[in-house]
C-alpha positions as CSV (number, residue, x, y, z in Angstrom):
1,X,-8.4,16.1,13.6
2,X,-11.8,15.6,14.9
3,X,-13.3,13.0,12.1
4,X,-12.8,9.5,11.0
5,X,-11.3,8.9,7.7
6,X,-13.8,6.6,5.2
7,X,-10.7,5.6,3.5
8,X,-12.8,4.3,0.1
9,X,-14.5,7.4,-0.3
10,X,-11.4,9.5,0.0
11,X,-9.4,7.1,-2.4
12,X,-12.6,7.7,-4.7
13,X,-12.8,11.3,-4.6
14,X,-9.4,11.6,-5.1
15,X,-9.0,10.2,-8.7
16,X,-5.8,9.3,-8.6
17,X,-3.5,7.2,-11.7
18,X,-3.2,3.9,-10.2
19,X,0.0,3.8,-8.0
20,X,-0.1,7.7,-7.0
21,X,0.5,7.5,-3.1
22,X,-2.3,9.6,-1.1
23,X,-1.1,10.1,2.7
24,X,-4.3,9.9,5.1
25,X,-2.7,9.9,8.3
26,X,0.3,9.6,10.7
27,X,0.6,6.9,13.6
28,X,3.5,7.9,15.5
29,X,6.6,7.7,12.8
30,X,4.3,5.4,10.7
31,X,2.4,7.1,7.7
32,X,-0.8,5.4,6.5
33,X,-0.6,5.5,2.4
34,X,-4.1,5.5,0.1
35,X,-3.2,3.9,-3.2
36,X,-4.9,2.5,-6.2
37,X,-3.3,-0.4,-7.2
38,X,-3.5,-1.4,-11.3
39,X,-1.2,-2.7,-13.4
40,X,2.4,-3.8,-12.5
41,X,4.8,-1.5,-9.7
42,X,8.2,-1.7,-10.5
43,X,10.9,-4.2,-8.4
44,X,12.2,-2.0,-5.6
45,X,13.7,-2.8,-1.8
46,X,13.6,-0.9,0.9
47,X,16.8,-1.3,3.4
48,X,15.7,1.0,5.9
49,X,11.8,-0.1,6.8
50,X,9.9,-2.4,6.4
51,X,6.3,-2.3,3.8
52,X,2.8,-3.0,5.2
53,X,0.3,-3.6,2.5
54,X,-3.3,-4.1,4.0
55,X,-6.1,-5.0,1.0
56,X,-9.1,-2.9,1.4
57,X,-10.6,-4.1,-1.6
58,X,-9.4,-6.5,-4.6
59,X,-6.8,-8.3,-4.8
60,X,-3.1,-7.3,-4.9
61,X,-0.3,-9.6,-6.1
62,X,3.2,-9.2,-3.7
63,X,6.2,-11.0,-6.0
64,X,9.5,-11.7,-3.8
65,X,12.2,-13.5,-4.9
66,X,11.2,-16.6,-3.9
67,X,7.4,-16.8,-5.0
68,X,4.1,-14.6,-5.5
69,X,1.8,-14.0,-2.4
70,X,-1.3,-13.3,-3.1
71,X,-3.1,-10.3,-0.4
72,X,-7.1,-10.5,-0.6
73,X,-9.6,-8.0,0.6
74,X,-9.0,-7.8,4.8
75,X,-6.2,-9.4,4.3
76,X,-2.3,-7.6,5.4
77,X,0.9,-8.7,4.5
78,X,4.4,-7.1,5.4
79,X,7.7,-7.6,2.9
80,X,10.2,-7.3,5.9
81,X,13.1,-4.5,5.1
82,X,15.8,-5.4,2.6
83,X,13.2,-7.8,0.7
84,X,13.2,-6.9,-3.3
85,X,9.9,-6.5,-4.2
86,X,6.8,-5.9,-6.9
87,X,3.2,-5.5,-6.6
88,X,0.6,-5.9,-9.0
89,X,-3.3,-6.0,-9.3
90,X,-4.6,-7.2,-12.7
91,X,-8.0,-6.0,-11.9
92,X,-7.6,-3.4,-9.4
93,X,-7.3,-2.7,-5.9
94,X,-7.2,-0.4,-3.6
95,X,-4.7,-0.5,-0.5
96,X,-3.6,1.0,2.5
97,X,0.0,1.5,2.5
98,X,1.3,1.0,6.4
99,X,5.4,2.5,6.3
100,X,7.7,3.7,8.4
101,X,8.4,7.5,7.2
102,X,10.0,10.7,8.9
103,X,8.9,14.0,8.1
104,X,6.1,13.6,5.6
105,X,2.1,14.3,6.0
């Protein structure tokens, strides 16, 4: 691959239901994950990787088990592996997904 990626205007032509993951790219055994975030995502773990959620635009809610953490535009946050987890966005956002993955892309 010889171009960049504009990662808002491949999320946009995409159309995508809120949630739907969009792989853009591998790093190594990392894939980097388009999403549209809207609405509640259900509780979920994950015990073998951790989950890297980097806020291109909006604002995307992270609910542990102790608290909420809220993840602004620019801003990343990782739930370490193991951690039970939900996102949600009430108004929208869109995120890049940062996650350990074999075999996919």
């Amino acid at each position: 691959m010889n171009n960049a990626i504009h990662l808002a205007k491949t999320l946009q032509s995409a159309q995508l239901p809120p949630w739907q993951e969009l792989p853009v790219a591998r790093i190594n055994n990392h894939l980097l994950i388009l999403i549209e975030a809207k609405g509640e995502y259900p509780w979920h773990q994950h015990d073998d990787r951790d989950d890297g959620f980097l806020v291109l635009t909006g604002c995307l809610g992270v609910e542990l088990p102790d608290g909420i953490v809220m993840v602004g535009t620019g801003e990343l946050f990782v739930v370490p592996k193991g951690v039970r987890h939900r996102t949600f966005s009430d108004d929208g956002a869109q995120v890049l997904l940062i996650e350990q993955r074999v075999g996919e892309l």
